[in-house]
N, C-alpha and C positions, 0 to 999 in steps of 0.2 A: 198623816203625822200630827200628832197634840203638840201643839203650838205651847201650850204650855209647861213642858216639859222641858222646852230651851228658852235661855234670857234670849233677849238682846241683839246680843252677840252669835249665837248659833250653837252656843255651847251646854250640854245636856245637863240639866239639873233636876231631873227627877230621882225617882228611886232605884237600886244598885238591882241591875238586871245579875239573874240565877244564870250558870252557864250551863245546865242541864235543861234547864229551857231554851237558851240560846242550840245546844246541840241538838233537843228535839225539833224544834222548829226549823233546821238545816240553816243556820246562819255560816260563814266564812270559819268563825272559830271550832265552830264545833268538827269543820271537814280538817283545819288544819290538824287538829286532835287525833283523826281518823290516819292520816296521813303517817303524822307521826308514828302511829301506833303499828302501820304497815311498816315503817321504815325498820322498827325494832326485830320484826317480825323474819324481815327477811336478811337484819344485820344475824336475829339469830340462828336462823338458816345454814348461813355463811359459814358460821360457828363449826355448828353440828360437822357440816362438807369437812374445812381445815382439819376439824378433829378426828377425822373417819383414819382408820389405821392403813388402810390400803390408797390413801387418796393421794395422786401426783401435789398435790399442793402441800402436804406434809413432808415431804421430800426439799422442796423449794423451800420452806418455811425454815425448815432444818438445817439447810446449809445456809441460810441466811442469819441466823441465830448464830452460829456458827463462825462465820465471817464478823460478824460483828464485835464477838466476843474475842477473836483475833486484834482486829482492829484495837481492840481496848488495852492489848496487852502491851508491856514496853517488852522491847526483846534489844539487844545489846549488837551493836556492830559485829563483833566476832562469832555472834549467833545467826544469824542473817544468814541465810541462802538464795541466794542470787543467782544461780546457774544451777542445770540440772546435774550426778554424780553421773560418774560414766557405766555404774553398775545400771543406773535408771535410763540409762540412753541406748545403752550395747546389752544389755542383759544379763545374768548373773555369769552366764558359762562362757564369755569375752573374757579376755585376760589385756588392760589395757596400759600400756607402760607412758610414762611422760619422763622426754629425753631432753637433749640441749638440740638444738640446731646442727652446730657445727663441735663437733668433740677432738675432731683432728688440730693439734697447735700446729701455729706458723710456722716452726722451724722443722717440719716433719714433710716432706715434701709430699702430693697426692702420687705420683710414681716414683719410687726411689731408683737412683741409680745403680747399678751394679757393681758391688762391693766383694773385692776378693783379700778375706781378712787374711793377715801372713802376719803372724805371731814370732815366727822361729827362724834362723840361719842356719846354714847348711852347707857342708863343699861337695862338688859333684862327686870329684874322684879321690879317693881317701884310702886309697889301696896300702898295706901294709907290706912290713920288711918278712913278716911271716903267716904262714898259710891257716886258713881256718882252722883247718887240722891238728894241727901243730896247738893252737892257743884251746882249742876243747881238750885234747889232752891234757892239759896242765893244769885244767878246770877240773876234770875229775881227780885229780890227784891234792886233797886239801891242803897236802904240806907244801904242796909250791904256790900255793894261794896266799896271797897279803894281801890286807885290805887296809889302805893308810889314809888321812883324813890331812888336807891339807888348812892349815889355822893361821891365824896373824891378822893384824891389824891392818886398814883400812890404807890399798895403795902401795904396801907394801911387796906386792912383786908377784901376788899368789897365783894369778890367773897368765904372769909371766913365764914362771916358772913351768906353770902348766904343759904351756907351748913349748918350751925347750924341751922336752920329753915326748913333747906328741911327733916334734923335729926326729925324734932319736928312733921311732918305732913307725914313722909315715913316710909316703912320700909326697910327699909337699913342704912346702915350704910357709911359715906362718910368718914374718915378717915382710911386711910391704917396704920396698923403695924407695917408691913415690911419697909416700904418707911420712917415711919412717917411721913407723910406729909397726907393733906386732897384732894379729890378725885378734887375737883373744877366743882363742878353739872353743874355749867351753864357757864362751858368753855366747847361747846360741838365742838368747830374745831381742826384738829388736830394741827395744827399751833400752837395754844392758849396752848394744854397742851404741848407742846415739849418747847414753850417760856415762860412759867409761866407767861403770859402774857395777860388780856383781850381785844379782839379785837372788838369786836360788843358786842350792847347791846341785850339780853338777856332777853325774861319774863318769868315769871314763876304764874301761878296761885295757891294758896297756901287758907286753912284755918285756922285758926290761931283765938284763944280765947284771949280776956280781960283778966282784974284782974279780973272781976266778971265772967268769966267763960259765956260770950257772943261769939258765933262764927260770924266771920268775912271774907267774902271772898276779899283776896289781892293780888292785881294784881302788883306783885312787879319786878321793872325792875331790872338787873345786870350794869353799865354801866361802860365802861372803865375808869380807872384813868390817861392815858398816853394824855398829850394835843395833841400829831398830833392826837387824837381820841375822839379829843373834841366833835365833829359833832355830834357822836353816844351821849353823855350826853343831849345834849342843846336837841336831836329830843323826848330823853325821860321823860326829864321836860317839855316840849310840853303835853303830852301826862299824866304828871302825878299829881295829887291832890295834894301831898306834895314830900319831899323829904327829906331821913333820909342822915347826912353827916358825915360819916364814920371818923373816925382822929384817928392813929395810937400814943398812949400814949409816946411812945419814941421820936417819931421826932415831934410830937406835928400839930399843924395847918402849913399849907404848901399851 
């Protein structure tokens, strides 16, 4: 080593070494150069591989790009899929329903009782003063056919009345005793007899004599006296020859 070339100190003060002579001569720098120059070599290597169009790492690279650019994007609460669809779970050709749990309310019982609905009233025995026979006769014969339409106002006796004629051509009797009150023949719902009230009208086919002792077959209707049941009247004066108009002696015409 020329001593000359360092002070002192130890520190080199000659002249500015060439590094082409450094890397001919195999000094430190010139391998580090070398090294370098491999590292390039096989970064570009690398390159070539990633870029080959059949290579598994193009695949990887791809959904990683991929992913990322996901990541970058804002997407909105109500955009978000959190769960997979049930076409993606079951298949296209599944047919998948979403119900409630429980669809049955509480007041519906899981076995219901047995229920025998009875809408109508009825008398067992309701035999008449004359013979089948006798009242189809008189049916075919139009001139002794009437058909009369019983009218009035609400409570005024009409379903009273009724009864005293079904008295006149049955055998039974429609006033109870007990109750005192009359049976109401042609209140046949139960509605009707729990509200003392006529709700529909009502026929009754009946035979029923003159003053001269002529029998007549009368096709007489019951019709409510309440106007929200007006309908039922006006369908049975439709349908009737005349009409007798009931009026209650106390409260007079109404």
């Amino acid at each position: 080593m020329d001593e000359s070339l360092y002070d002192e100190f130890g520190n080199y003060i000659g002249p500015d070494i060439d590094s082409d002579a450094d890397s001919e001569d195999g000094s430190p720098r010139g391998d580090a150069g070398a090294d370098e120059e491999e590292d390039e070599e096989m970064r570009g290597a690398s390159d070539d591989d990633t870029s080959a169009p059949n290579g598994w790492l193009t695949e990887r690279q791809d959904a990683r790009d991929a992913a990322e650019e996901l990541e970058g994007q804002v997407v909105l609460a109500e955009d978000k899929k959190y769960y997979p669809t049930a076409e993606e779970v079951y298949g296209e050709g599944v047919e998948t329903l979403v119900m409630d749990e429980d669809e049955q309310p509480l007041e519906q019982p899981i076995i219901k009782p047995p229920r025998n609905l009875k809408f109508e009233l009825g008398v067992k025995d309701s035999s008449t003063y004359v013979s089948d026979q006798f009242l189809l006769g008189l049916m075919s014969n139009p001139s002794l056919v009437r058909n009369v339409a019983l009218v009035g106002h609400l409570h005024h006796g009409k379903t009273v009345f009724m009864d005293m004629l079904v008295e006149q051509t049955h055998h039974i009797s429609t006033f109870d005793p007990d109750s005192e009150k009359h049976m109401r023949y042609t209140d046949t719902r139960i509605d009707e007899q729990e509200r003392r009230i006529s709700i529909k009208a009502v026929p009754m086919s009946l035979v029923l004599e003159d003053g001269n002792g002529k029998s007549y077959l009368c096709n007489i209707m019951d019709t409510p006296g309440h106007v929200n049941f007006s309908d039922e009247m006006t369908a049975a004066l439709r349908l009737a020859d005349g009409a007798v108009v009931v009026v209650d002696a106390a409260e007079g015409v109404m």
